[in-house]
N, C-alpha and C positions, 0 to 999 in steps of 0.2 A: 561223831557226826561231823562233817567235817561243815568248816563256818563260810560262808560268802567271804570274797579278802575283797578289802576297800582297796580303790586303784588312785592310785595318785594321780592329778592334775598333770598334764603335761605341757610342757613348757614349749614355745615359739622357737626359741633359742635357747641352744642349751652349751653355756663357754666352759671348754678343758685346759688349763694353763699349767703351766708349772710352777710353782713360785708362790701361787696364790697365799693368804696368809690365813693360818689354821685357824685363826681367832675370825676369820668372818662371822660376821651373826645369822639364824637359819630364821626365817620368819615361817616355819613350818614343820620343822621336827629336822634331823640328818642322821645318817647313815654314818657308824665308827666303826673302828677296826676293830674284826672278826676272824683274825684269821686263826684257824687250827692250831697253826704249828707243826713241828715234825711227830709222825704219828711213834704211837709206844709199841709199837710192832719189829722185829725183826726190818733187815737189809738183804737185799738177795744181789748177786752179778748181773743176771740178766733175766727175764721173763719173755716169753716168745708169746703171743697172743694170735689165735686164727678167725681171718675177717670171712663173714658169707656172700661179700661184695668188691668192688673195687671204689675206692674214695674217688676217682678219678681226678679230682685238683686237690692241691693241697696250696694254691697260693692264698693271699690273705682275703682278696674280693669275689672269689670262685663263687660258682653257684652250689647253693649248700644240698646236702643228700644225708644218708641216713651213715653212712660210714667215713663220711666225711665230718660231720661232728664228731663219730667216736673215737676220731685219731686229731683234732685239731685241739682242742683243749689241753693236749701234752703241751705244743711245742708254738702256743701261741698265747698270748695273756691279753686279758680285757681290763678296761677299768671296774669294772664289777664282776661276779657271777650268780647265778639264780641257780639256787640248789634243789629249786622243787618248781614245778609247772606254776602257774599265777602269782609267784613269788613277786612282793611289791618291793617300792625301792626302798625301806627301810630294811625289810628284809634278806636284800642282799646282801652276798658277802662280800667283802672288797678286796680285791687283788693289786693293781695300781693304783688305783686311788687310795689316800689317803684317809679323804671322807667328802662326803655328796652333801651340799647343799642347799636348803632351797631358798632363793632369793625371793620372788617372787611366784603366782600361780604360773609364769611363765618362761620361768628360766632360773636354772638350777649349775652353780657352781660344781666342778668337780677337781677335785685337787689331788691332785697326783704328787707321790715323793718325790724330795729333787735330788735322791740320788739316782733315779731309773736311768738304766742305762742295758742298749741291744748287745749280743754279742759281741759286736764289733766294736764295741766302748760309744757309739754314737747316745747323745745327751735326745730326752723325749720330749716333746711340748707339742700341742695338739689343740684346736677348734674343731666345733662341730657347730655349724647352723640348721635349724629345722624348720621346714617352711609349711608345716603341719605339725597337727596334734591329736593322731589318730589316737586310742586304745593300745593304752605299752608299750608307747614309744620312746620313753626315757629310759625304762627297766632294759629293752629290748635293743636301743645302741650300743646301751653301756655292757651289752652281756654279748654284743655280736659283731659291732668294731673293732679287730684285732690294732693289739698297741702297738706302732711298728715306728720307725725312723723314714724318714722321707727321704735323704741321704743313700740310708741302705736296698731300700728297692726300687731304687735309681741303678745306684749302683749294681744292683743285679741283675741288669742288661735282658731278665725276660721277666718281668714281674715275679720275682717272687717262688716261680712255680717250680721249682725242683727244689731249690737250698733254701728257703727263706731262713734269715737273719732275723731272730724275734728278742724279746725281753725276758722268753719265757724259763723255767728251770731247765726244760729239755731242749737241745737243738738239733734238727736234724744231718744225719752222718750222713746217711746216704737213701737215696731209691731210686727202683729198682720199678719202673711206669706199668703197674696193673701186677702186680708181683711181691715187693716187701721194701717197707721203711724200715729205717731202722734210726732211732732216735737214743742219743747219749745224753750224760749228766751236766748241766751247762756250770765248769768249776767255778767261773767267776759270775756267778748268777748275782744281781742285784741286792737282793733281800737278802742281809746277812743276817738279819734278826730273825730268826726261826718262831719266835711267838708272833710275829706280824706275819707270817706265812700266812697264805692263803690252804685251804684244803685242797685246793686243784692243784699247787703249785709244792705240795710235798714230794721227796725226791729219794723215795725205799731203795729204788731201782737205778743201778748202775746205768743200764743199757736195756732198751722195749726195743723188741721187735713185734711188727706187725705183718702177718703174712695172709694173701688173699687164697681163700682156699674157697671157692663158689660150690663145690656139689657137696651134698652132706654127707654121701655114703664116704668122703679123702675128708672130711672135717671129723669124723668121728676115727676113723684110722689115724689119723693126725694125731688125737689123742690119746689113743691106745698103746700108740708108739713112742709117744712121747715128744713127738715131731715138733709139737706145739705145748705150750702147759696149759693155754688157757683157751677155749672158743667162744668167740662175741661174735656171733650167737648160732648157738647150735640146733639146725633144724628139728622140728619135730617128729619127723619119718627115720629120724637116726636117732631118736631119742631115748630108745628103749634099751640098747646096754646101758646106758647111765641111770636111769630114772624108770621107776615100778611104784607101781600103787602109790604114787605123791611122794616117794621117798628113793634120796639118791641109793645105785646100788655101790655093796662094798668098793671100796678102792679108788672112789668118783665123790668129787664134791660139784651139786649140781644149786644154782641159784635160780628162782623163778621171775619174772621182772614182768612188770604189766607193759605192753606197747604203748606209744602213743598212734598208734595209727587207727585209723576207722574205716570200714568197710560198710559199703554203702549199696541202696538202691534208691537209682534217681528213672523217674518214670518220664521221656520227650512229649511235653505242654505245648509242642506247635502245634500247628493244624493238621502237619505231617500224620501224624501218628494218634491214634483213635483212644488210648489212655487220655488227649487231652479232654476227653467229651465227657466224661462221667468222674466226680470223685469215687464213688460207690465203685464202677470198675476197680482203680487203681487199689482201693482197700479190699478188695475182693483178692487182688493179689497180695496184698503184702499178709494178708490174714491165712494164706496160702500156704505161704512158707515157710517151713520151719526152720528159724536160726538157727538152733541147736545143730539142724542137720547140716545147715550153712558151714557152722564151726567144726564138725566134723570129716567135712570135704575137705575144707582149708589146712585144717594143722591137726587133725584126729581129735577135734576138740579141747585142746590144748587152748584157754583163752575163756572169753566170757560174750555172754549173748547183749546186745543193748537196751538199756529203757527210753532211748533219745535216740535223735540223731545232734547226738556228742558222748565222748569221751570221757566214764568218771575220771579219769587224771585230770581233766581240768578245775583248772582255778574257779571256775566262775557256775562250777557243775551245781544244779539244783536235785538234793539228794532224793525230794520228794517222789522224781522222776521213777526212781527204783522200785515206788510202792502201785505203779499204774496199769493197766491193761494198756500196753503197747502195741498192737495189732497181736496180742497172744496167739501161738499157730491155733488155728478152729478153721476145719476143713468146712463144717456146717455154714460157721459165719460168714465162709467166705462164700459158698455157694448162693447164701441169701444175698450176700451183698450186690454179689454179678449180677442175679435175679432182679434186685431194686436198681440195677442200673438203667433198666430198661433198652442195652446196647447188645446190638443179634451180633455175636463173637464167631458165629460159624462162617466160615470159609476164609478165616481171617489168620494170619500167623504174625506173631508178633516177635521182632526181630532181637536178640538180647546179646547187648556188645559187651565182651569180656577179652580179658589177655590172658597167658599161662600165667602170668607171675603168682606166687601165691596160694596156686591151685582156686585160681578165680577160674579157670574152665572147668574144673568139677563143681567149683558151687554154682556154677550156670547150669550144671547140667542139674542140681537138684532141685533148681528152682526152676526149667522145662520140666521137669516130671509133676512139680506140686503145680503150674500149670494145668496141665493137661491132668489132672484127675477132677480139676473143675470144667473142665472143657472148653479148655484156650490151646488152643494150638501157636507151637513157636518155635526157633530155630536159632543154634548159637553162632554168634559172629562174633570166631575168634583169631584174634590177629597180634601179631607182634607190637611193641609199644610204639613206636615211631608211627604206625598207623592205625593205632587204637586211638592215639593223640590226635589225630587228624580226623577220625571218624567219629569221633565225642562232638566235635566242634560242627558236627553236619547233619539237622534235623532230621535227613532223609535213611542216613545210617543207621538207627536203632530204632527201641519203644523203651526197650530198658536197659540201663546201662550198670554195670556195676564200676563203680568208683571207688578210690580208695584215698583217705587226706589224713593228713598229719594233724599231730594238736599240737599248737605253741600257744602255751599258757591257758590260753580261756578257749570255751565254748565257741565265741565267735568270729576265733579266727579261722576255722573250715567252713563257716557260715560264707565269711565275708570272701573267701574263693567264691563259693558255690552259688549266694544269690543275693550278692551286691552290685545292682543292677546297672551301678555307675561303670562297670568293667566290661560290660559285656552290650554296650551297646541299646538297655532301656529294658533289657530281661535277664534272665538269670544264666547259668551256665548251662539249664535244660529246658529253656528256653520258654520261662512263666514270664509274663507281664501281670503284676499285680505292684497297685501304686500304694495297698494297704501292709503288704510284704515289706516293699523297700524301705514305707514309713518304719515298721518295728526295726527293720535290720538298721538303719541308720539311727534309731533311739538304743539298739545294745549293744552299736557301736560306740559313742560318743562319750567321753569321759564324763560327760554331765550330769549323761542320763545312765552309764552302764551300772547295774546291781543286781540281782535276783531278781526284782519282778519285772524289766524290761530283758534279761535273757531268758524266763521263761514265758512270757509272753510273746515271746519270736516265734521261739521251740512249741510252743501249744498252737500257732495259727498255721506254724509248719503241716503239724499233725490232723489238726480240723481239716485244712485242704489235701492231707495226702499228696503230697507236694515230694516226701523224700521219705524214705525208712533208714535207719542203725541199724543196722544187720549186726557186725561182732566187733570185738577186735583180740586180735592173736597175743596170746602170751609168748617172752623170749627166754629162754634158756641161753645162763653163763654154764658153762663145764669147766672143770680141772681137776685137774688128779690129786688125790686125795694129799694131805701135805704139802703142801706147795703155797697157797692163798691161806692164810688162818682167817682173813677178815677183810671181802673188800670195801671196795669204795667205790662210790659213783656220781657221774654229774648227772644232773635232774631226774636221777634216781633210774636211768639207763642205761649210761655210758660208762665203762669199767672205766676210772682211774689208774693207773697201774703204780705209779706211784704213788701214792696214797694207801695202795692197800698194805695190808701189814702181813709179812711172812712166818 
């Protein structure tokens, strides 16, 4: 069962120096060195890895994306890492730093070695000021501020974005914009003590390439061929030479890995749109549809149906959640529902905004059908993301929206997108004004108050109001050819390490 994790107090200011002296005293526990070391695994020359996207930046302040983590943790180092979703700061590992201090509830020393040093031999020394103290915000600099020289991306006359010059073990050789990196062994890498290694910063691997391969039916050729050794991540519509009855087939070694993504329905609370008029409508629908078949549309069922709207990967998940009657599909209950709504649905079509990605326009289309066998008439509005971005943001655009959010760490960070009402102008992102909503979101926000009974206390007035459903979230397939990976490795239990794995 897994336990509620205590969140540490975040501090106002939180000082990075160099020099600092290891004998500081911690009036609150600290953080010592964890690192791996170099794994007991074989060395291989090189590893080719196949991405299902493009990272498209790779400088150090970019805006972050889903393959863009999976390739920046080579070739960029932080003062800490979180090896697991709600990982607290004791439990991180430490990479540059030395060890984390805590000074007071409001400011935490972090002490970096004083022999770091970037590629370029440039010396490291760093501040960081915080002028808040949201929920994980010390865990979450120290694991997302790349360590970098202020010298060297000066000197690289475009920030950063093609060559960065980092601290890290790997640096990169060359790329190659929407197409392939490819990242070498950095020989004069900082950490010559290999038991102070970090687990991110082990270096199996001569030379990683990463090569963008987007359609699945060239990702799974890719592997047949050998083109690639490894795919991060291999669709599920190409997943069947590899993988039969939950088991890779001969000549394939296939890994199963939970996403952190979530898929959602959010029902428009304006005036716009006639779900705002009845709870009972909106549970009429969600009690409509069946996830399973949701998951099915999406990735062949490949994945797991929700008890929340959140992600068991998170930190701050309340396991309870798993044991409840979540709008269970019940075509019956949902027709009583419509019934107690007292709202006449005939001649009415309710408009439901979807994109292709993901095969989010098949599970629109199965949540039209489970519509209309209660008798709601409706019709999909599906459009590319640039104007699915624009048309979420416009009450008169939908009734129902499918949405899809990431989890970083806890429960209430897809919360605090969706209906932190400080963001959005006094309502939510689907546009609820409720002053008893923003009260709970801002108590499982708040370091003070955040625990189990103020996250599921959010999560349950979510659900009383019918406010939002957890539809699913998709499972990800590693693939590679048999022989090749003996054991990998991964940061926050997603992202292949490539060095780190053992051959």
């Amino acid at each position: 069962m897994k336990k509620f994790r205590k969140i540490v107090a975040i501090g106002l200011t939180v000082a990075m120096s160099v020099g600092l002296l290891s004998g500081c005293g911690s009036s609150g526990g600290s953080s010592s060195d964890k690192g791996a070391g170099s794994s007991s695994g074989g060395t291989v020359d090189k590893v080719t890895i196949g991405l299902n996207d493009n990272w498209n930046d790779i400088s150090p302040f970019g805006t972050m994306s889903a393959m863009r983590t999976a390739i920046m943790y080579n070739f960029y180092e932080y003062a800490a890492v979180r090896k697991d979703f709600g990982c607290s700061l004791e439990d991180m590992e430490l990479e540059c730093a030395k060890e984390i201090n805590k000074v007071d509830d409001l400011t935490y020393d972090v002490v970096f070695y004083d022999n770091i040093k970037d590629a370029a031999g440039n010396e490291i020394t760093a501040e960081i000021k915080l002028s808040d103290n949201p929920l994980g915000t010390i865990e979450y600099i120290l694991n997302i501020v790349p360590v970098i020289s202020k010298k060297a991306y000066e000197d690289s006359g475009d920030g950063m974005t093609t060559k960065p010059v980092t601290t890290a073990a790997y640096q990169v050789k060359e790329m190659i914009a929407g197409s392939t990196i490819t990242l070498e062994k950095n020989k004069d890498y900082w950490q010559t003590d290999d038991s102070k290694r970090s687990s991110v910063s082990t270096t199996n691997v001569d030379t990683i390439v990463y090569k963008v391969v987007t359609e699945a039916s060239q990702m799974a050729t890719a592997i047949q061929t050998g083109d690639i050794d490894v795919a991060q991540y291999m669709d599920t519509t190409a997943i069947d030479p590899f993988y039969a009855n939950g088991k890779a087939t001969n000549g394939y070694q296939v890994e199963q890995l939970n996403s952190n993504m979530m898929f959602t329905v959010l029902p428009n609370m304006s005036k716009d749109s006639i779900l705002s008029t009845s709870k009972e409508l909106r549970e009429a629908i969600y009690y409509a549809i069946n996830a399973e078949d949701c998951l099915k549309a999406s990735c062949g069922g490949y994945g797991e149906t929700l008890s929340a709207m959140a992600n068991p990967l998170s930190g701050d998940y309340v396991e309870s959640w798993k044991d409840r009657d979540y709008y269970n599909y019940n075509i019956e209950t949902a027709k009583q529902k419509l019934k107690d709504s007292g709202v006449d649905v005939s001649g009415k079509t309710l408009k439901i905004l979807t994109q292709p990605a993901f095969n989010l326009d098949k599970v629109a289309e199965v949540i039209q059908a489970a519509l209309q066998e209660i008798g709601i008439n409706s019709k999909i509005v599906n459009v590319e993301d640039a104007l699915y971005q624009t048309y979420k943001t416009d009450s008169k655009q939908f009734d129902l929206i499918l949405d899809i959010k990431g989890t970083d760490d806890y429960c209430t960070f897809p919360w605090s997108l969706l209906f932190d009402n400080r963001s959005f102008d006094g309502q939510t992102a689907n546009f609820i004004k409720d002053d008893k909503l923003q009260e709970l979101m801002e108590k499982s926000l708040s370091t003070d108050t955040h625990n189990e009974d103020s996250v599921n206390e959010f999560e349950t007035y979510l659900d009383e109001n019918a406010y939002a459903y957890g539809l699913f979230t998709r499972a990800n397939y590693i693939v590679a050819k048999s022989g090749k990976v003996s054991k990998f490795a991964y940061f926050s239990g997603t992202y292949i390490l490539p060095g780190s794995c053992e051959y």
